[in-house]
N, C-alpha and C positions, 0 to 999 in steps of 0.2 A: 800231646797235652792231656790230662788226668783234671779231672772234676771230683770235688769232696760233695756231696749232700748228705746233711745235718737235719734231723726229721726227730722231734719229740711232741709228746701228748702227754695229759694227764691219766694216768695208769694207775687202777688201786689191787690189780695185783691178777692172778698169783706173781711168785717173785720165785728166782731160785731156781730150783729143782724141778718145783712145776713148770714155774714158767717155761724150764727148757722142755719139758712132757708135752706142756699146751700149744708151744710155738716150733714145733721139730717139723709138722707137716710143712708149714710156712717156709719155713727157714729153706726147707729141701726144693721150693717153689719159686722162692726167690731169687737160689744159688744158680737158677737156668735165666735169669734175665739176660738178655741183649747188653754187649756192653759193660756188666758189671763187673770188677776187679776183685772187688769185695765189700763185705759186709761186716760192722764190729754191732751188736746185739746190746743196747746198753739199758738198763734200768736202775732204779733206784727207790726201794720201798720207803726209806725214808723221807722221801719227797714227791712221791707218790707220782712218778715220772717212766716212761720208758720209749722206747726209740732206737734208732741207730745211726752209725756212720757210714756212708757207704761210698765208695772209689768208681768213678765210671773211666774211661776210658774215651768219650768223648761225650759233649756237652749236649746233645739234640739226644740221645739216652737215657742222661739225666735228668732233664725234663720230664722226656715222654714217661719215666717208671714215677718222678713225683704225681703227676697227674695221677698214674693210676694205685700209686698206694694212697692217695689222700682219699680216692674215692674208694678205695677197701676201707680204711678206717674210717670212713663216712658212714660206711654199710656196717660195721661192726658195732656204731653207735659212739665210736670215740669223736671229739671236737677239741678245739683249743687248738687243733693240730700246727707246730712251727717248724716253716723250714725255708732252709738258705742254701744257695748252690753258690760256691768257691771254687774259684781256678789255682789248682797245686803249682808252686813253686818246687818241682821237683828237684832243680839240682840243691835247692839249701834244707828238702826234706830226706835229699839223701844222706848229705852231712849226719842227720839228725836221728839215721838209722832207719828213715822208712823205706819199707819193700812193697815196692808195684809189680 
């Protein structure tokens, strides 16, 4: 069984290019978590938002990485922070063309 967590904040930026320059250490830090399948890096300057999608591989992982990215972006000064943990319906996401 495969767990989604859905994590967004209010973000004013960089966006783009930077952002992948600003967030590459992160990114490379993240990619070693317990558990994680993957990571989809989502922002959006028009609405002045960023976050991501992430696939865990089992549900006490998911968890334990929210706790402590809430409490990174705690540390970082961000607030507002939302997020939802979802159990994947993988045989009707494989229909759908997702790869676990």
């Amino acid at each position: 069984m495969k767990y989604l967590l859905q994590v967004d904040f209010p973000y004013s930026g960089p966006f783009g290019d930077e952002f992948f320059s600003a967030m590459k250490e992160l990114a490379e830090d993240i990619a070693t978590e317990p558990g994680l399948v993957s990571k989809i890096w989502t922002e959006n300057e028009e609405n002045q938002e960023a976050g991501g999608i992430y696939v865990f591989d089992n549900l006490n992982d998911a968890h334990r990485y929210l706790d402590k990215h809430t409490q990174r972006l705690h540390s970082f000064g961000f607030t507002d922070i939302k997020a939802k943990v979802f159990k994947i319906n993988e045989e009707l996401s494989a229909i759908c063309h997702a790869k676990f």
